[in-house]
C-alpha positions as CSV (number, residue, x, y, z in Angstrom):
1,X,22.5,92.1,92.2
2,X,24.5,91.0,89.5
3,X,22.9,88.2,88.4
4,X,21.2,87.8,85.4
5,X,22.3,91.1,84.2
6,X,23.4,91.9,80.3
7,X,24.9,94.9,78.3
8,X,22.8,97.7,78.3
9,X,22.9,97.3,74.7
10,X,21.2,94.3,74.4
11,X,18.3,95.6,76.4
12,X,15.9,96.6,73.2
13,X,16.1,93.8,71.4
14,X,15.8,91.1,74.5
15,X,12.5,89.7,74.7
16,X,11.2,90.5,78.8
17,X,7.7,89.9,78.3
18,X,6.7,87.9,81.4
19,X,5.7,84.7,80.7
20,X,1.7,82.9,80.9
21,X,-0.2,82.8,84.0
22,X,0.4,79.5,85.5
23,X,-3.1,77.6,86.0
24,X,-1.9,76.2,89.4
25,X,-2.2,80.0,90.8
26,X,-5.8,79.8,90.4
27,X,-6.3,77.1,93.5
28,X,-3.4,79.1,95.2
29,X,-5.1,82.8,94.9
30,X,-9.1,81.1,95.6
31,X,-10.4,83.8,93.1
32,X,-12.1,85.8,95.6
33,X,-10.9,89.1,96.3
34,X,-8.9,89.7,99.3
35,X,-10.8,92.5,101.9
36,X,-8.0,94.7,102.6
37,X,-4.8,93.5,100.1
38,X,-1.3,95.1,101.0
39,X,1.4,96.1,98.2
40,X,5.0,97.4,99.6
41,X,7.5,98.7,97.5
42,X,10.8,98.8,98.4
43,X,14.8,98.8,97.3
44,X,17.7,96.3,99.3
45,X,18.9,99.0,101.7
46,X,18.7,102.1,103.1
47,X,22.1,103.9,102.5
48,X,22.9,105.3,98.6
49,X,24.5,108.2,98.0
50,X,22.9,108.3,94.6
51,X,20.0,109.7,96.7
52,X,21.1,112.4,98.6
53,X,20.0,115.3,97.0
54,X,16.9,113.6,95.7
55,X,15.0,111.9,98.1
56,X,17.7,112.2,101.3
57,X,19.4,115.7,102.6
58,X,22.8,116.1,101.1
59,X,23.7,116.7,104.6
60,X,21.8,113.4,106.1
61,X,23.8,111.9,109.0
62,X,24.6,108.1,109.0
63,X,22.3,107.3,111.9
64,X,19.1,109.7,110.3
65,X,19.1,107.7,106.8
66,X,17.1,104.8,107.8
67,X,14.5,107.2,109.3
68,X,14.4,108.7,106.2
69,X,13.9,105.8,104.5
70,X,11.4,104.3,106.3
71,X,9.7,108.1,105.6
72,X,9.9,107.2,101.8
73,X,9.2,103.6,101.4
74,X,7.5,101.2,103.2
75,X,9.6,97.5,102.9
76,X,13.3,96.8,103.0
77,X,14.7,93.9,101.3
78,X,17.6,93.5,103.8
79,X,20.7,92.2,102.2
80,X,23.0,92.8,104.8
81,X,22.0,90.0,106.8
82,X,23.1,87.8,104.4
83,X,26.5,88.8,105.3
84,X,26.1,88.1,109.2
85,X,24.3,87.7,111.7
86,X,23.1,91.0,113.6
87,X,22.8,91.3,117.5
88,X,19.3,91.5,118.4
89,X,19.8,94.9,120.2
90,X,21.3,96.1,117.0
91,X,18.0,95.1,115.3
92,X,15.7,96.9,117.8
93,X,17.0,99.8,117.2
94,X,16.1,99.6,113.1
95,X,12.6,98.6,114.5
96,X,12.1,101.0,116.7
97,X,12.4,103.7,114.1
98,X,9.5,102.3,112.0
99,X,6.8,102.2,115.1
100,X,3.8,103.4,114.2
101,X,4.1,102.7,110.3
102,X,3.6,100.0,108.1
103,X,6.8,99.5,106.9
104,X,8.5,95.9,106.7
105,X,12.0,94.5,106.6
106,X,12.4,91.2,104.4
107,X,15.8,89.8,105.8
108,X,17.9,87.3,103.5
109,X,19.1,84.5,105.1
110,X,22.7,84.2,106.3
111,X,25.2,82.7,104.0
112,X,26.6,80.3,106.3
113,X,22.8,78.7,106.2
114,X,21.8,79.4,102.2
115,X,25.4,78.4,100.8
116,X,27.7,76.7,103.5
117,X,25.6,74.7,105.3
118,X,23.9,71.1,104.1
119,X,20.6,72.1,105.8
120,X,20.7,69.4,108.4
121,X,23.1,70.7,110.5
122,X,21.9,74.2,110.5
123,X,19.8,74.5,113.4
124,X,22.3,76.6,115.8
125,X,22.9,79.2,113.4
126,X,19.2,78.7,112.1
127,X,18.3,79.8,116.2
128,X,21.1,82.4,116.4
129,X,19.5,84.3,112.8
130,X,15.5,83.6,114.6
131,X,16.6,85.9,117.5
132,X,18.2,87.9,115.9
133,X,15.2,88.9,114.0
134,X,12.5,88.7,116.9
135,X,13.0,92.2,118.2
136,X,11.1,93.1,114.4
137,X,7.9,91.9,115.7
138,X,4.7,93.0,113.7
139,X,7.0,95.0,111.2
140,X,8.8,91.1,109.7
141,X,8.0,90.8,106.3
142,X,8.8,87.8,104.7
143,X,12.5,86.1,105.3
144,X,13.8,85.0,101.9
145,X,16.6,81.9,101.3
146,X,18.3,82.0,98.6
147,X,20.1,79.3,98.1
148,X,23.6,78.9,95.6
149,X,23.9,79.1,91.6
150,X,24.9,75.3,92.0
151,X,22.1,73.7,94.1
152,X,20.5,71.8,92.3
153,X,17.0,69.6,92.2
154,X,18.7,66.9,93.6
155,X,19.1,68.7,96.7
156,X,15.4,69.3,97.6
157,X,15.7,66.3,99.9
158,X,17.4,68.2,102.5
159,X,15.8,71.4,101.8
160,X,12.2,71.1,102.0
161,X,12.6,69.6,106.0
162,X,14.2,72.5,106.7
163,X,11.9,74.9,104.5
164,X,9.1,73.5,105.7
165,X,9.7,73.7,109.7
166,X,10.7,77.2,109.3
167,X,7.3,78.0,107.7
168,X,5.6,77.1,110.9
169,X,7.6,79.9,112.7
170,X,7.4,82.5,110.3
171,X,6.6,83.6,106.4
172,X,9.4,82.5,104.3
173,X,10.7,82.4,100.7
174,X,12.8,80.6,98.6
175,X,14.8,81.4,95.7
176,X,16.6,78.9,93.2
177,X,18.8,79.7,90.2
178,X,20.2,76.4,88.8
179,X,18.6,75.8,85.6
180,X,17.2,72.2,86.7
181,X,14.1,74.3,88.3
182,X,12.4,75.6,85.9
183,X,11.8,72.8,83.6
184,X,8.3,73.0,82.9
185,X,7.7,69.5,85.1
186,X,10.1,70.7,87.5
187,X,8.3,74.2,88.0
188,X,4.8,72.6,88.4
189,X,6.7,69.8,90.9
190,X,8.2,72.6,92.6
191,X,5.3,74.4,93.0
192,X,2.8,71.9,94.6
193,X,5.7,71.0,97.0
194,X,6.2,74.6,98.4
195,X,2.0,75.5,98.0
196,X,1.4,71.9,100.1
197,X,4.2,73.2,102.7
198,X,3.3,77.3,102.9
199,X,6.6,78.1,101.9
200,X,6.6,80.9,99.1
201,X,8.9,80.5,95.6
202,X,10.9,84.3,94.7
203,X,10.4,85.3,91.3
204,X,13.2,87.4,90.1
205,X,12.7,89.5,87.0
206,X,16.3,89.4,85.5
207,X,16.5,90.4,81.7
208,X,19.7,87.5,81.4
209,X,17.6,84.6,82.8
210,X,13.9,84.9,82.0
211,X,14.0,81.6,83.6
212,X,13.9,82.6,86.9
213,X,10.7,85.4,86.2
214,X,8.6,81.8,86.1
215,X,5.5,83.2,87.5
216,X,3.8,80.6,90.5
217,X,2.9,81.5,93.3
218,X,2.6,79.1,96.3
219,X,1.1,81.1,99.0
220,X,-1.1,84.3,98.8
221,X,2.1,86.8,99.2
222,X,4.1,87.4,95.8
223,X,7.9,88.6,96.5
224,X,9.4,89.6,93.4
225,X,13.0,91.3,93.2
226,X,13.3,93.3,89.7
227,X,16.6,94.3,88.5
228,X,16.4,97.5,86.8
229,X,18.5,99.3,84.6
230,X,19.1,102.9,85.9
231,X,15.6,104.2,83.8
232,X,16.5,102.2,80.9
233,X,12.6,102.5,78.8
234,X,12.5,98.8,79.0
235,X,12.9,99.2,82.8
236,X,9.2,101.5,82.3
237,X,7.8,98.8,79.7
238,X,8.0,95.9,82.1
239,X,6.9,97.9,84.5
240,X,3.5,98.2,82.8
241,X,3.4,94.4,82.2
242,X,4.0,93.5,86.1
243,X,0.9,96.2,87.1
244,X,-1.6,94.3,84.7
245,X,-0.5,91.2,86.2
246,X,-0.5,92.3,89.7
247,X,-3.7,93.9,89.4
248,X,-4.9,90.2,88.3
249,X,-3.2,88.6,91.0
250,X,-5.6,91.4,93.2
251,X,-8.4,90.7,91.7
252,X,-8.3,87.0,92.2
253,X,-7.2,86.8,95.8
254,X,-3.8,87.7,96.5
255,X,-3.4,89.1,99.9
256,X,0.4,90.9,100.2
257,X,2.9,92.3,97.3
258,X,6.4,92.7,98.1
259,X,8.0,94.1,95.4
260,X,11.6,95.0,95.3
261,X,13.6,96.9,92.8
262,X,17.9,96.5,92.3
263,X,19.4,99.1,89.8
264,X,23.3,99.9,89.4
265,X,24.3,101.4,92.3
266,X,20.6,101.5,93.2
267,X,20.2,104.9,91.2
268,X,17.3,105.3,89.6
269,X,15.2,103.3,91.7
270,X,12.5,105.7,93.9
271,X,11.9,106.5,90.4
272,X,10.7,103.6,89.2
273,X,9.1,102.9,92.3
274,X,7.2,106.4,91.9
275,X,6.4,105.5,88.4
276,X,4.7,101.7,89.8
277,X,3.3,103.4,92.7
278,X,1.0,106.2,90.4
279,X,0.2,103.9,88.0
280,X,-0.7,100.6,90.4
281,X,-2.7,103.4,92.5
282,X,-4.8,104.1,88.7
283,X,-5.3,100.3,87.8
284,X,-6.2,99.2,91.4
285,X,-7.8,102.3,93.3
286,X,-5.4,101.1,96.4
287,X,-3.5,103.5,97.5
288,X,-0.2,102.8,97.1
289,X,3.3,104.2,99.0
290,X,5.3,106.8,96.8
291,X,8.8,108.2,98.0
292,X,9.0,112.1,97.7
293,X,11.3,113.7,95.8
294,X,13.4,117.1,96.9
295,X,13.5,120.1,95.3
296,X,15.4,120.3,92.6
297,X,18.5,122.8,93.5
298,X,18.3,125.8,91.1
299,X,22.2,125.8,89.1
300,X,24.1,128.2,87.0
301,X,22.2,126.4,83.9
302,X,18.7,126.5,84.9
């Protein structure tokens, strides 16, 4: 994800604390502990070569690595369906290889629904990406629509409708980036409108647009995508501050945590998601999914 991104070397000196607890969470969450919450970690996709050698074979073959992945992790943010529309067989075959673990995939919407359609005439490809994602059964996560850089507030008409019928078929997200939501009014607007509907909001923790990291929830799932920096220290720093919100969020009721993390090239992140897992595992006393980590190979150098 290239969005909201900035040099590495105006990391330090960029201010990424997150931003207050909104007060409208409070009637979201109930403030009764959930009985049995769920957290997943996760990355957008199964295939890096970054991680052969560290948490893959070197000598993995194409069709092993989402085996091995689903061994390591235990959600996918799936990207690649935002690209097209897979065959359903295609798609039983990736859920076939996490039976018997509770591991889910978080498909993006199609762009030919998120940023080429008007909303009101999507309802054949709408149906086409729906079947396409049945054969998933119990291990669908949350879908997420993400909709243009461009859309605006104005365009709510048309998109709550369509939000708001796909809620009642399965658990979905949506993510805005045009700078017209997250005017204080606008965020608290926005918020009842999704909480009222059962449709959940994507807060993206991007250090370029600490717009966007705005905090509401509007169901009791959070899904947060975090770009990373490769193990940057701030990338460990903001860490910290998202497991002592989290663990407030548990406390107070939230039920499921999808948390997703995009680095360059993806590199770096099982380790930051080893690093969340120990320490969310300390603050909450849940245990908590960590990827495993090879052996290092012994070198010339030691």
């Amino acid at each position: 994800m290239k969005f909201g991104r900035i040099d590495t070397s105006l990391l330090a000196n960029t201010d990424m604390s997150l931003p207050p607890e909104p007060s409208s969470n409070a009637a979201v969450l109930g403030a009764v502990k959930a009985a049995s919450p769920h957290i997943y970690l996760g990355c957008t996709q199964w295939k890096c070569d970054a991680w052969l050698g560290k948490i893959y074979p070197e000598n993995i073959r194409d069709n092993e690595i989402l085996e091995a992945y689903i061994r390591q992790f235990n959600c996918i943010e799936m990207n690649a369906m935002h690209y097209r529309i897979f065959p359903p067989a295609t798609v039983a075959k990736w859920a076939a290889k996490a039976v018997d673990r509770d591991f889910k995939f978080c498909p993006k919407f199609p762009q030919s629904i998120s940023h080429y359609s008007n909303f009101s005439n999507a309802g054949l490809q709408t149906e086409q990406f729906l079947e396409s994602l049945a054969p998933l059964g119990a291990h669908l996560g949350p879908s997420f629509l993400q909709v243009s850089d461009g859309f605006t507030t104005s365009n709510a008409v048309v998109l709550l409708p369509y939000l708001q019928a796909l809620a009642e078929r399965i658990p979905v997200f949506l993510e805005v980036r045009h700078e017209q939501w997250f005017s204080v009014s606008q965020m608290q607007q926005t918020a009842s409108l999704l909480a009222e509907r059962g449709i959940g909001w994507v807060i993206t923790d991007a250090p370029g647009r600490r717009d966007v990291c705005h905090m509401h929830l509007t169901t009791k799932t959070a899904f947060i995508r975090f770009l990373g920096n490769n193990l940057h220290p701030t990338d460990f720093t903001r860490i910290d501050a998202w497991i002592q919100r989290i663990k407030y969020w548990l406390d107070n009721g939230l039920e499921s945590l999808y948390f997703f993390m995009h680095h360059p090239d993806e590199d770096g992140a099982p380790e930051l998601i080893d690093y969340m897992a120990q320490r969310l595992q300390l603050q909450t006393g849940m245990l908590v999914k960590r990827p495993v980590f090879l052996p290092r190979q012994a070198t010339l150098f030691g």
